[in-house]
C-alpha positions as protocol buffer text, in pm:
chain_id: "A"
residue {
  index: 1
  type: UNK
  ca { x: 0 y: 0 z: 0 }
}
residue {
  index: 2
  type: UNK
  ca { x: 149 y: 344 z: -99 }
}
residue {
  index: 3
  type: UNK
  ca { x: 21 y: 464 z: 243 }
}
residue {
  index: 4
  type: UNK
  ca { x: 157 y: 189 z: 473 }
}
residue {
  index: 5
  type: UNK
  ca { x: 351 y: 298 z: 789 }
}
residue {
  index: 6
  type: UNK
  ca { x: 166 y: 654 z: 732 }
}
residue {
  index: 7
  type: UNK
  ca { x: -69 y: 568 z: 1047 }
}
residue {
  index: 8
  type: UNK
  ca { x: 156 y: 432 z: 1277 }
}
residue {
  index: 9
  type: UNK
  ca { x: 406 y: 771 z: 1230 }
}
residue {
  index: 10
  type: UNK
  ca { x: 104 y: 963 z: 1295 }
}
residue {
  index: 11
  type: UNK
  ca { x: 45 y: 777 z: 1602 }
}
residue {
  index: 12
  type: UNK
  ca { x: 397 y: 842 z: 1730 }
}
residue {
  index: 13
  type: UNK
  ca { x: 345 y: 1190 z: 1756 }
}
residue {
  index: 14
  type: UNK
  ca { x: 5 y: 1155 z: 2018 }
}
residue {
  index: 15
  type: UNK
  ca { x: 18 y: 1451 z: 2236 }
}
residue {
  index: 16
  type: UNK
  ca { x: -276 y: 1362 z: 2502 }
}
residue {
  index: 17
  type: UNK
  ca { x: -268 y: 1699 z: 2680 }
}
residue {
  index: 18
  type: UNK
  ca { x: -265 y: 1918 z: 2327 }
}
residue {
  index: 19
  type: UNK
  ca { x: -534 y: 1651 z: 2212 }
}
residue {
  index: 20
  type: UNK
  ca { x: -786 y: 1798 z: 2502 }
}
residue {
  index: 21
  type: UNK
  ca { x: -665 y: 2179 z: 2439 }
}
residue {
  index: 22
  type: UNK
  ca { x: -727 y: 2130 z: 2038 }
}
residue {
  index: 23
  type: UNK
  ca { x: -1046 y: 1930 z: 2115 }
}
residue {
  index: 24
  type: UNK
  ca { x: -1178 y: 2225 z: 2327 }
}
residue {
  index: 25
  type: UNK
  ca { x: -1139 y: 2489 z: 2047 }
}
residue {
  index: 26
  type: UNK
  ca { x: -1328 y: 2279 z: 1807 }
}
residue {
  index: 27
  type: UNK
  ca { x: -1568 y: 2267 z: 2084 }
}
residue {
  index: 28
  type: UNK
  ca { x: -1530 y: 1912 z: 2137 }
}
residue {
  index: 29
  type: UNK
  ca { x: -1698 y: 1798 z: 1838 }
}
residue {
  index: 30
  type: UNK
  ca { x: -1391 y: 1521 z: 1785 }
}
residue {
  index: 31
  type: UNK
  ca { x: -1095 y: 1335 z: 1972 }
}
residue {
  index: 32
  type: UNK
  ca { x: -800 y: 1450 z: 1864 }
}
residue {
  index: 33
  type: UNK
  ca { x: -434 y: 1282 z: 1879 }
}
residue {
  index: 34
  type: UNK
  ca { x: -298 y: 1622 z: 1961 }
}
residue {
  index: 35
  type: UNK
  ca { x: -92 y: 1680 z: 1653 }
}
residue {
  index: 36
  type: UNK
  ca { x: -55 y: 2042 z: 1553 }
}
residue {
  index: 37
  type: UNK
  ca { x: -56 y: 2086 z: 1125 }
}
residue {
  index: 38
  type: UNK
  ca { x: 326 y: 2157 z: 1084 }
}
residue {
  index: 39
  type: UNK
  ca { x: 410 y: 1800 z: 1194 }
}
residue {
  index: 40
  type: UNK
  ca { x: 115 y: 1659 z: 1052 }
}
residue {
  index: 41
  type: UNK
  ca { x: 175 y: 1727 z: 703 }
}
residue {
  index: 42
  type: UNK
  ca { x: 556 y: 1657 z: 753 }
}
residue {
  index: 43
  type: UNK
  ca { x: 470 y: 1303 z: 794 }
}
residue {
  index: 44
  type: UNK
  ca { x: 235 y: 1299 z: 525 }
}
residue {
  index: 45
  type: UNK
  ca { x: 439 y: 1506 z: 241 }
}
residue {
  index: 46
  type: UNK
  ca { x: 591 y: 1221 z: 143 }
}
residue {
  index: 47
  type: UNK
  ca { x: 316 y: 979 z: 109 }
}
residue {
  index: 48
  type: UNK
  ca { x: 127 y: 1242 z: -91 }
}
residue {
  index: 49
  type: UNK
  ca { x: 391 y: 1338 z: -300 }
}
residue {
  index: 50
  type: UNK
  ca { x: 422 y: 962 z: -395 }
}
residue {
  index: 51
  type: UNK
  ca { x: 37 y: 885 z: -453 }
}
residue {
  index: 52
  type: UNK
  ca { x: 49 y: 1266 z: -688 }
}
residue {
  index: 53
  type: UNK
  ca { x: 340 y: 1162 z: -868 }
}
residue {
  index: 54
  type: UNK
  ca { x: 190 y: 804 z: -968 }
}
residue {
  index: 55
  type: UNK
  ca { x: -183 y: 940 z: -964 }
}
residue {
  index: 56
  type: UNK
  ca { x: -293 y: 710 z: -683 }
}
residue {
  index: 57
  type: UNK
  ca { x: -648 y: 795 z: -667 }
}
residue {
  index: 58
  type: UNK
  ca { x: -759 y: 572 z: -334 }
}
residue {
  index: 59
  type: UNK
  ca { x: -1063 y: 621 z: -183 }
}
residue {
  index: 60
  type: UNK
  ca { x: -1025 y: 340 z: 24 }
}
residue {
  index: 61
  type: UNK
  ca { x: -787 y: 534 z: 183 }
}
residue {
  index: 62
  type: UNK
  ca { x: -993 y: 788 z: 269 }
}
residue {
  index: 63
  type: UNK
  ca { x: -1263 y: 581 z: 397 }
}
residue {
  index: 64
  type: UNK
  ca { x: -1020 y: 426 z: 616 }
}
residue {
  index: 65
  type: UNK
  ca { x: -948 y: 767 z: 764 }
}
residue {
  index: 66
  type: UNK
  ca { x: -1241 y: 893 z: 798 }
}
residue {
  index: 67
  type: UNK
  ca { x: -1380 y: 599 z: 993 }
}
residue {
  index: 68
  type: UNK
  ca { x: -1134 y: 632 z: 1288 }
}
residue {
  index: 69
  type: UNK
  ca { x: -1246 y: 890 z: 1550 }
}
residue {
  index: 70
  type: UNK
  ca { x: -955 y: 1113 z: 1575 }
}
residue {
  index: 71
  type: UNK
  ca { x: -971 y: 1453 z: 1395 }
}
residue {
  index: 72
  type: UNK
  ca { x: -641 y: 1441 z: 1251 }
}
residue {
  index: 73
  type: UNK
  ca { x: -726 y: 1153 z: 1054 }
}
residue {
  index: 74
  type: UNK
  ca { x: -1020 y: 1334 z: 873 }
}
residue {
  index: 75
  type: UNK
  ca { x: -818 y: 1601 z: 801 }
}
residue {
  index: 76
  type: UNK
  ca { x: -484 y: 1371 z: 666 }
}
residue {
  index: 77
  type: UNK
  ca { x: -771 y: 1260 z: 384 }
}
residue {
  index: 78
  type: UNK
  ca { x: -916 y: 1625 z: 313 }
}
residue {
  index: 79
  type: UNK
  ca { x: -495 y: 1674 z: 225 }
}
residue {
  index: 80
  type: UNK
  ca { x: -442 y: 1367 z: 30 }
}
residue {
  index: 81
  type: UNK
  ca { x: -728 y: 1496 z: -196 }
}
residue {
  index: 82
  type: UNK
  ca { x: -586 y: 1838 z: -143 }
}
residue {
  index: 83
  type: UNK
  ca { x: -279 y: 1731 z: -323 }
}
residue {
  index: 84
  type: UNK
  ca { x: -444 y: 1450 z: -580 }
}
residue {
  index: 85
  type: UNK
  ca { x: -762 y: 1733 z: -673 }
}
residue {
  index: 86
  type: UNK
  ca { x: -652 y: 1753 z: -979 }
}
residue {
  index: 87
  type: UNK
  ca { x: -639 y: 1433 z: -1086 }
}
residue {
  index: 88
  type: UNK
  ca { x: -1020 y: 1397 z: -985 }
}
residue {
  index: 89
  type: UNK
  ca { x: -1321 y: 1490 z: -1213 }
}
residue {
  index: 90
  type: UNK
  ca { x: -1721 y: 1476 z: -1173 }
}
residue {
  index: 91
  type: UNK
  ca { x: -1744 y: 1052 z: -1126 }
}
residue {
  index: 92
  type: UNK
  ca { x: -1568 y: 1192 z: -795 }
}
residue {
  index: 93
  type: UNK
  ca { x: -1786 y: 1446 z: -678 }
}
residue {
  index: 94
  type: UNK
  ca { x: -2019 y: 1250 z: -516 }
}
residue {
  index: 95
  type: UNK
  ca { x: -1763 y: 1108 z: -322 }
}
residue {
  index: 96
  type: UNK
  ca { x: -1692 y: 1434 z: -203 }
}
residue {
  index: 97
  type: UNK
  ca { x: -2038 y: 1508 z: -117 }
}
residue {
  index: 98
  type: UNK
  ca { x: -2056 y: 1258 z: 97 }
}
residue {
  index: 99
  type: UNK
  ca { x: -1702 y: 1373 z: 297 }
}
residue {
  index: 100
  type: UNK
  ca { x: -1895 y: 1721 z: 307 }
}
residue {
  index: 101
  type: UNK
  ca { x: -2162 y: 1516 z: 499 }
}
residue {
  index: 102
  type: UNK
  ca { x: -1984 y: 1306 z: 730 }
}
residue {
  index: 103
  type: UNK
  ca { x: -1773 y: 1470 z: 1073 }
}
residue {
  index: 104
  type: UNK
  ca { x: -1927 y: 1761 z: 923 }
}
residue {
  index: 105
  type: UNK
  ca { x: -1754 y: 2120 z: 1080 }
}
residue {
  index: 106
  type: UNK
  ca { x: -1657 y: 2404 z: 966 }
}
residue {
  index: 107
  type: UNK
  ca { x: -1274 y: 2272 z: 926 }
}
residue {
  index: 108
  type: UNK
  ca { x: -1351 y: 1982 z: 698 }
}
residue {
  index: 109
  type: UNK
  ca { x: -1604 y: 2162 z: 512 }
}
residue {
  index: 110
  type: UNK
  ca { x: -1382 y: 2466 z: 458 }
}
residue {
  index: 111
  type: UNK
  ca { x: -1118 y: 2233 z: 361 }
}
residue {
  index: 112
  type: UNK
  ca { x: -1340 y: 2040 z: 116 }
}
residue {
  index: 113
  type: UNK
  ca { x: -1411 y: 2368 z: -80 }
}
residue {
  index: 114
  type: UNK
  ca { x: -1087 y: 2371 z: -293 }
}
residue {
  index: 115
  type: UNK
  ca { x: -1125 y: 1988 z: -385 }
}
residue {
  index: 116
  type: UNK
  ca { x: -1522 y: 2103 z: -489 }
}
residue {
  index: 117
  type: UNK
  ca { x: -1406 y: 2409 z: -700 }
}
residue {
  index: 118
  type: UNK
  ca { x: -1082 y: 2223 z: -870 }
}
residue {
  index: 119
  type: UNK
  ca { x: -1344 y: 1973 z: -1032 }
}
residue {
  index: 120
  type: UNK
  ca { x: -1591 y: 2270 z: -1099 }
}
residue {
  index: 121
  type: UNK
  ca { x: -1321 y: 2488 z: -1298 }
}
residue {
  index: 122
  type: UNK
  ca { x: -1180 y: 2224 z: -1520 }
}
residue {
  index: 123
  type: UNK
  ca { x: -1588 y: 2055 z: -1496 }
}
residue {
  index: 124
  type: UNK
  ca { x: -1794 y: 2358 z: -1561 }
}
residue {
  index: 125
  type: UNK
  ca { x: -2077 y: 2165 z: -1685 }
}
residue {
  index: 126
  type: UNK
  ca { x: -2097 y: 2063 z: -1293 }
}
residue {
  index: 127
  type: UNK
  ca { x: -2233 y: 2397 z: -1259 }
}
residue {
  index: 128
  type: UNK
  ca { x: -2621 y: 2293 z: -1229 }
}
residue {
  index: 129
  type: UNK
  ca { x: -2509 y: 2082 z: -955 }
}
residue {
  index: 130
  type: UNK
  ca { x: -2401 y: 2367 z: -741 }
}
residue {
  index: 131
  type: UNK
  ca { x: -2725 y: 2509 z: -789 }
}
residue {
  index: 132
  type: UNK
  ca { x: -2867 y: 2187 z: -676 }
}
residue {
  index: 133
  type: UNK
  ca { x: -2617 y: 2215 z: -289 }
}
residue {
  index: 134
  type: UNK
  ca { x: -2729 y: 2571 z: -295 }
}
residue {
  index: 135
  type: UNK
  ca { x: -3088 y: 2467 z: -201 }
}
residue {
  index: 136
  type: UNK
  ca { x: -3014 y: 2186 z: -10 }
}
residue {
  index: 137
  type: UNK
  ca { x: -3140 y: 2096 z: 365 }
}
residue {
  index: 138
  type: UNK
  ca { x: -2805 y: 2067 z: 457 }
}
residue {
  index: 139
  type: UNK
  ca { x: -2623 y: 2432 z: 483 }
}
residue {
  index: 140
  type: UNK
  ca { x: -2277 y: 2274 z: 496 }
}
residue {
  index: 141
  type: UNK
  ca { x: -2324 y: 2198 z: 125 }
}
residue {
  index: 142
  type: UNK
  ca { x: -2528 y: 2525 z: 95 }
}
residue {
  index: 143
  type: UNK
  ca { x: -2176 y: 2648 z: 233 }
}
residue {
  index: 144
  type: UNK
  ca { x: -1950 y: 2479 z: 8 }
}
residue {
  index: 145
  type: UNK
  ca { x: -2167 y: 2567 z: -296 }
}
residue {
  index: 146
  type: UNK
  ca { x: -2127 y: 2967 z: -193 }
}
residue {
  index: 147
  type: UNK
  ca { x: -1749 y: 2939 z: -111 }
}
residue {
  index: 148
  type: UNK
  ca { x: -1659 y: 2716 z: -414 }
}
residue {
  index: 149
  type: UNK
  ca { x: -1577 y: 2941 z: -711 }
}
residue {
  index: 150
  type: UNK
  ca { x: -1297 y: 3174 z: -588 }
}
residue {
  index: 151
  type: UNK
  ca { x: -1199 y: 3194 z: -922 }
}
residue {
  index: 152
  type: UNK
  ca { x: -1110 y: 3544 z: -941 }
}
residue {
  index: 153
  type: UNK
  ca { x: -1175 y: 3719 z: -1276 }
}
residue {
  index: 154
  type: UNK
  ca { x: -1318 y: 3403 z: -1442 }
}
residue {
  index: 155
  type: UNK
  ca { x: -1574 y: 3360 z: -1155 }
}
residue {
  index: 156
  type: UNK
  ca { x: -1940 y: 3297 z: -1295 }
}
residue {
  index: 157
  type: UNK
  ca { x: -2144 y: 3624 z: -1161 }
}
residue {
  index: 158
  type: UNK
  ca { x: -2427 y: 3471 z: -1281 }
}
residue {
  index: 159
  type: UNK
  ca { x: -2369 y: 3175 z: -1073 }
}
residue {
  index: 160
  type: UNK
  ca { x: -2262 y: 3356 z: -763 }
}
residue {
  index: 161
  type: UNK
  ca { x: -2598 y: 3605 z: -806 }
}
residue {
  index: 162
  type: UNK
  ca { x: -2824 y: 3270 z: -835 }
}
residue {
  index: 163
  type: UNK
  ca { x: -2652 y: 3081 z: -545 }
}
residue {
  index: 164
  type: UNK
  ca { x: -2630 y: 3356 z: -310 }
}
residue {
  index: 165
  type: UNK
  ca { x: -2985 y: 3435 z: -363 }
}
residue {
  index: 166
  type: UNK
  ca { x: -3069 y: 3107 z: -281 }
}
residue {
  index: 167
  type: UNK
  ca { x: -2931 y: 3157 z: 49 }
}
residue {
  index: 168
  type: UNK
  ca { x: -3098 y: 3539 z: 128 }
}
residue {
  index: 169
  type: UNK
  ca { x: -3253 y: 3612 z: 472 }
}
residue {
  index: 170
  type: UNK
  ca { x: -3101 y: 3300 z: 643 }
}
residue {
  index: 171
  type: UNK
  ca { x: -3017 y: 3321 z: 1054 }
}
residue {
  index: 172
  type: UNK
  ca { x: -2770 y: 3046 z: 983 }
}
residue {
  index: 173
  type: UNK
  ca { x: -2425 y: 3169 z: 1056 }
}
residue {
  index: 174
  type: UNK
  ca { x: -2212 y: 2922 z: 885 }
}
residue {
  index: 175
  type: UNK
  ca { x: -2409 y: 3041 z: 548 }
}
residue {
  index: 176
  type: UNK
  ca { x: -2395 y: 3445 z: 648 }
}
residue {
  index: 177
  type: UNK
  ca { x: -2043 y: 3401 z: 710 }
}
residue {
  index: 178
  type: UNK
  ca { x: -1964 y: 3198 z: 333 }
}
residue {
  index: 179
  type: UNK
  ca { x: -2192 y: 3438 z: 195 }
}
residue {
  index: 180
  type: UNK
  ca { x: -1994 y: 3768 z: 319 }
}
residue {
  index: 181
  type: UNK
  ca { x: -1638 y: 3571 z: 226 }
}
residue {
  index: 182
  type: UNK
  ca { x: -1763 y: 3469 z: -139 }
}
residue {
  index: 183
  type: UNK
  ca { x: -1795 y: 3862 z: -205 }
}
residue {
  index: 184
  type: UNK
  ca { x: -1527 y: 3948 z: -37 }
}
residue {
  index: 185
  type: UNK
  ca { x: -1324 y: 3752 z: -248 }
}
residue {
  index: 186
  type: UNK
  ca { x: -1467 y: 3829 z: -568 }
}
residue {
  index: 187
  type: UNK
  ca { x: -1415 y: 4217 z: -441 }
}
residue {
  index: 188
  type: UNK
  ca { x: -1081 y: 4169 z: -495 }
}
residue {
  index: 189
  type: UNK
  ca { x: -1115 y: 4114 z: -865 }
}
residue {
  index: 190
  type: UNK
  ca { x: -1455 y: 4346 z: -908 }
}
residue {
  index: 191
  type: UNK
  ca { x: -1483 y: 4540 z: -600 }
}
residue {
  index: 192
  type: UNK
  ca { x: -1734 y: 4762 z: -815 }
}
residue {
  index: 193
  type: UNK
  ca { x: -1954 y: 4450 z: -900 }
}
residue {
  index: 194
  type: UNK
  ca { x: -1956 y: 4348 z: -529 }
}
residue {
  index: 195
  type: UNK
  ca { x: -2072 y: 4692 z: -434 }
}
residue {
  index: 196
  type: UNK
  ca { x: -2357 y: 4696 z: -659 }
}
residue {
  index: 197
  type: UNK
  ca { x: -2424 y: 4363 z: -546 }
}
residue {
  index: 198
  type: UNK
  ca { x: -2459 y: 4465 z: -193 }
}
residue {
  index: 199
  type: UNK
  ca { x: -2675 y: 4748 z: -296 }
}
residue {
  index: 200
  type: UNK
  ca { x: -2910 y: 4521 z: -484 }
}
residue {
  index: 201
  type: UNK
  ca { x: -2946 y: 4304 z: -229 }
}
residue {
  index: 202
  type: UNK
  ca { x: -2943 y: 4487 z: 120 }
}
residue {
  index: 203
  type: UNK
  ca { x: -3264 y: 4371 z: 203 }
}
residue {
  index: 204
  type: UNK
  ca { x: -3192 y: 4012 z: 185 }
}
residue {
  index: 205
  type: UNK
  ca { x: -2844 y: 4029 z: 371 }
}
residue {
  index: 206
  type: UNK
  ca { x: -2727 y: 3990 z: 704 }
}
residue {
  index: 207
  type: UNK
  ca { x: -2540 y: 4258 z: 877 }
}
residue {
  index: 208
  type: UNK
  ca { x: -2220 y: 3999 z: 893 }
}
residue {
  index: 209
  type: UNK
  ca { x: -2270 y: 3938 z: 518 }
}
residue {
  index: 210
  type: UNK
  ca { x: -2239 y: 4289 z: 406 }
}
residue {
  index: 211
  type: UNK
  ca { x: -1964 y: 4361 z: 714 }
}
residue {
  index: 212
  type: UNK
  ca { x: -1725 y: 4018 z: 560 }
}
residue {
  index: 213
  type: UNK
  ca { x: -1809 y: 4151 z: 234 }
}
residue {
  index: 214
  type: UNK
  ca { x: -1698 y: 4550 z: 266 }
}
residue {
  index: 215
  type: UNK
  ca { x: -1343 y: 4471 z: 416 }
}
residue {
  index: 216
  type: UNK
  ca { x: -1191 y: 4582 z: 115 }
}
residue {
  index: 217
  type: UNK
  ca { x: -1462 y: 4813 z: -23 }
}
């Protein structure tokens, strides 16, 4: 196995003291093994540069990870398909949707985001299924459907407009919040468009939506 002996080096470093201090600040949604990211993805370079450089797509692998308890171990997959995204294309999105929905946090989710819009710029006839997460029950996929483009000047306004408006007069932080980054973002590239946008829209959006989203306007 490309990975083998990846585990057991992980398990070296347990820290059982930083493991309650790091559980705390995620508010104790997980166990952790108390390994901070520097040392985490020290360990793992290697393996990942190995499964990139032979294009070791292994979702196996990922399963296996994200069925132990420990946090770390979610987040070693999220990396692996970090470094592999793009070798992936739209058989793998559901896949991904169903990492989005499993452990599900803000981390994970977050993290997911960048494997989501890889496949969605070099997949852009994915784009109706973006609309589709942007209704959805579940607001972490609501979230990752906001946050995915971050494609600077070749972002879809059209999209963004139809997505975000999808997601108007919600009391759900975790969407407020993706909402407020998404333009933010984008105002780097357009800041005009974003300010127009904001003035379309006031009615439909939060007071931390248009705060995120003014930073640099």
């Amino acid at each position: 196995m490309w990975y083998e002996g990846l585990f057991e080096e992980l398990e070296v470093l347990r820290d059982e003291d930083y493991a309650v201090r790091m559980a705390a600040y995620m508010r104790n949604q997980f166990p952790f093994l108390g390994i901070s990211a520097v040392p985490r993805r020290a360990v793992c370079k290697p393996y990942f540069s190995k499964a990139k450089k032979e294009k070791i797509i292994d979702f196996e692998f990922v399963d296996i990870c994200f069925a132990k308890k420990e946090r770390e171990f979610h987040t070693v997959a999220i990396d692996y398909l970090s470094a592999i995204k793009a070798l992936l294309g739209p058989a793998d999105l559901p896949k991904v949707k169903q990492l989005i929905l499993t452990h599900s946090w803000w981390d994970s989710v977050d993290a997911l985001v960048t494997v989501v819009g890889s496949i969605l710029y070099r997949h852009p006839e994915l784009k109706p299924v973006m609309l589709e997460w942007s209704t959805a029950e579940n607001f972490w996929l609501r979230r990752v459907a906001i946050l995915h483009q971050g494609f600077k000047a070749e972002t879809d306004t059209a999209l963004l407009t139809e997505i975000i408006e999808n997601n108007l007069n919600q009391k759900e932080f975790f969407i407020n919040k993706a909402i407020g980054w998404s333009l933010r973002e984008y105002s780097k590239t357009n800041p005009a468009w974003v300010r127009a946008f904001i003035a379309d829209h006031k009615d439909g959006l939060a007071n931390l939506s248009v705060r995120e989203a003014s930073k640099y306007i």
